[in-house]
N, C-alpha and C positions, 0 to 999 in steps of 0.2 A: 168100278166102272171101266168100261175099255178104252180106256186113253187113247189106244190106238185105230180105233174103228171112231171114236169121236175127230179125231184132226182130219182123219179122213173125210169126215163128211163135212168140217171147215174147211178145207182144202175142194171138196167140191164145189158145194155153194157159193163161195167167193167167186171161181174161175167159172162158175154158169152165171153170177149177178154179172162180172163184167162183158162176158162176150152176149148179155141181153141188152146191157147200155149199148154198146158198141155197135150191134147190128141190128138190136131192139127201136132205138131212136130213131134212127129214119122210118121204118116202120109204121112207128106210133106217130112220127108226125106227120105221113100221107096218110094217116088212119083219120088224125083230126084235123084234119084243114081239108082234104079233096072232096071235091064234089060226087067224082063220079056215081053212076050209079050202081055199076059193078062192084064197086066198093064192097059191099054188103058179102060177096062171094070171097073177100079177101079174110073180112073181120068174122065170118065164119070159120073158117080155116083155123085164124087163132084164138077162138076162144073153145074151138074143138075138145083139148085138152082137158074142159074140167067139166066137159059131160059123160066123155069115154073113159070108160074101165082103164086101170093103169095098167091093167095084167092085157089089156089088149093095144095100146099102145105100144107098150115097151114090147110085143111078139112083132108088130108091123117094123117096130124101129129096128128089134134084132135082124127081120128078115132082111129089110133098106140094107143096112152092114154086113150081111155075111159073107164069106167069103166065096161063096155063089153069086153074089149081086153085082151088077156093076160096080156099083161105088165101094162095095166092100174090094174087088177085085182091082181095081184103080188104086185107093187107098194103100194095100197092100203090095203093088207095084212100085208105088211110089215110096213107103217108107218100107218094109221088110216085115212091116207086122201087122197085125189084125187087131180090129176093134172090138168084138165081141169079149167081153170077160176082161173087159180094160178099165182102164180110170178115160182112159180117151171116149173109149164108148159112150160109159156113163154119161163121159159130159156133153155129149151127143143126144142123149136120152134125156138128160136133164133138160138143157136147153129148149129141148120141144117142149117137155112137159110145164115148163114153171114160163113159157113163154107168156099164155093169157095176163099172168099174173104181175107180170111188168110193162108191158105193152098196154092193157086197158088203161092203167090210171094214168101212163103220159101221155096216151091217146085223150082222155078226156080233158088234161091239163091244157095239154097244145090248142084241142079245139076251143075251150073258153078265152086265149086271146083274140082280143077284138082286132081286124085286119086296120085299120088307122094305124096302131101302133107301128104294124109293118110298112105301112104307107110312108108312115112323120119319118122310119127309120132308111128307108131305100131316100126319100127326096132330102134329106141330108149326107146323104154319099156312098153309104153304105152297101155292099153286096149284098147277096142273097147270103153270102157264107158269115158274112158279120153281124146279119142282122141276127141269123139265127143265134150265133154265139153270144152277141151282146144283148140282143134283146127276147128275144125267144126263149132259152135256155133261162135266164133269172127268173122272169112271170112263171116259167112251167117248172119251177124246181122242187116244190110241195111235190107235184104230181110225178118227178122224175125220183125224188128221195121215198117216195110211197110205193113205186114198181120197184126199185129196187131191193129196198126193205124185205117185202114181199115176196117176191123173188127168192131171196137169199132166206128167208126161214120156209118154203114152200120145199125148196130143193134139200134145207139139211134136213126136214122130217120126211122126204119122200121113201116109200118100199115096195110100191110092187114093179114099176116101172126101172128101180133101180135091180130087185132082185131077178127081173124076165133079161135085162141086160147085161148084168152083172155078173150076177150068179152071187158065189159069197164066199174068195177069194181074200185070206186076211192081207191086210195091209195094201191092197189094192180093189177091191170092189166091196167090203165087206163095211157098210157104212152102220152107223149110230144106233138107226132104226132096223137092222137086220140084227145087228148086237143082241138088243131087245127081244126080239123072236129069237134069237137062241138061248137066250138065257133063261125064255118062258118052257119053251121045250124041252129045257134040259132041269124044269121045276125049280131054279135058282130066283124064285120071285126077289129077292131080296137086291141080288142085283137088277134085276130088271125094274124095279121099283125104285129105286135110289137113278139109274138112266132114266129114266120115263119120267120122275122129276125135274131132274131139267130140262128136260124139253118138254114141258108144261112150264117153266118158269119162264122160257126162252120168249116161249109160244105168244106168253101175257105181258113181256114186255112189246115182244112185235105189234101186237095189237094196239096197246096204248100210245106206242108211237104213231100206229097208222092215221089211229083218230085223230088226237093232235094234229099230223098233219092235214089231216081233210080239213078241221075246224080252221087253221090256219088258212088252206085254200078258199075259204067259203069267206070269211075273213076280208082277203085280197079282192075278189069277185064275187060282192054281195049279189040276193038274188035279185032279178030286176021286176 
């Protein structure tokens, strides 16, 4: 197995799960608590992702970065290199692509807290910023340990999105799942079978965690 196209893709998913917490979370929680009605044109946007082709995503996302674009041209101003065929890229690529998948379920978590909660929490003194940390973020944490989960095995099995951004650059773009396609290519089933193993073994623990935590959520907020 390639040891080192696997940490690579540990090393991506991680740093794509935190910066979906991080920028993911407010997000999901104007996804599940606002009313507006425009809403609908936001939560389209992000669930975009897993109806469009990866191999066409990751050609929009290449084009957004390259060094004809604005932002590639900004980017590259600002630090001296380019994203394209980067680990920086990727996690640019990733981030959009495994976005649905950590955003829906804290999106639905957030919106099943009942607003009294936030009510009893603001008229005992509480900010907006405390309420959410103390009281918000506990209720919604099934729902935030489930996008993230999610998230983070979405992003280490992902390839075409990785390979249209990427390319397949060892020890830098060349992740777990592109290993895999070259080892079939190159008729090494043996290694691509013994990889492709665990990540089916990965895959079946993700899952069984996921459910758990629904059944836990559902658990918390019986139906009414």
């Amino acid at each position: 197995m390639d040891a080192q196209a696997l940490w690579l893709s540990v090393r991506l998913a991680a740093a794509t799960t935190v910066a979906l917490l991080v920028l993911g979370t407010p997000l999901a929680y104007w996804l599940g608590r606002s009313a507006r009605r425009w809403k609908v044109l936001v939560e389209a946007v992000v669930a975009l992702p897993l109806v469009l082709p990866p191999t066409v995503l990751g050609f929009y996302v290449l084009v957004a970065i390259s060094p004809r674009s604005p932002i590639g041209r900004w980017y590259e101003a600002l630090t001296g290199s380019r994203l394209p065929f980067t680990f920086r890229g990727l996690l640019v690529a990733s981030f959009l692509y495994s976005l649905p998948f950590a955003v829906q379920p804290m999106a639905v978590a957030f919106g099943q807290i009942e607003r009294r909660m936030l009510e009893a929490s603001w008229t005992l003194g509480e900010g907006r910023l405390g309420t959410f940390v103390r009281t918000v973020l506990p209720l919604a944490l099934p729902g935030v340990v489930t996008g993230a989960v999610l998230a983070f095995a979405h992003t280490l099995g992902e390839f075409g999105v990785v390979l249209m951004v990427g390319g397949n650059v060892p020890g830098e773009t060349r992740t777990i799942s592109i290993s895999i396609y070259d080892h079939v290519q190159a008729l090494d089933y043996g290694a691509a079978r013994e990889t492709a193993a665990v990540l089916l073994a990965f895959s079946f623990v993700v899952l069984a965690i996921t459910y758990a935590l629904q059944r836990r959520a559902w658990a918390v907020w019986p139906a009414r």
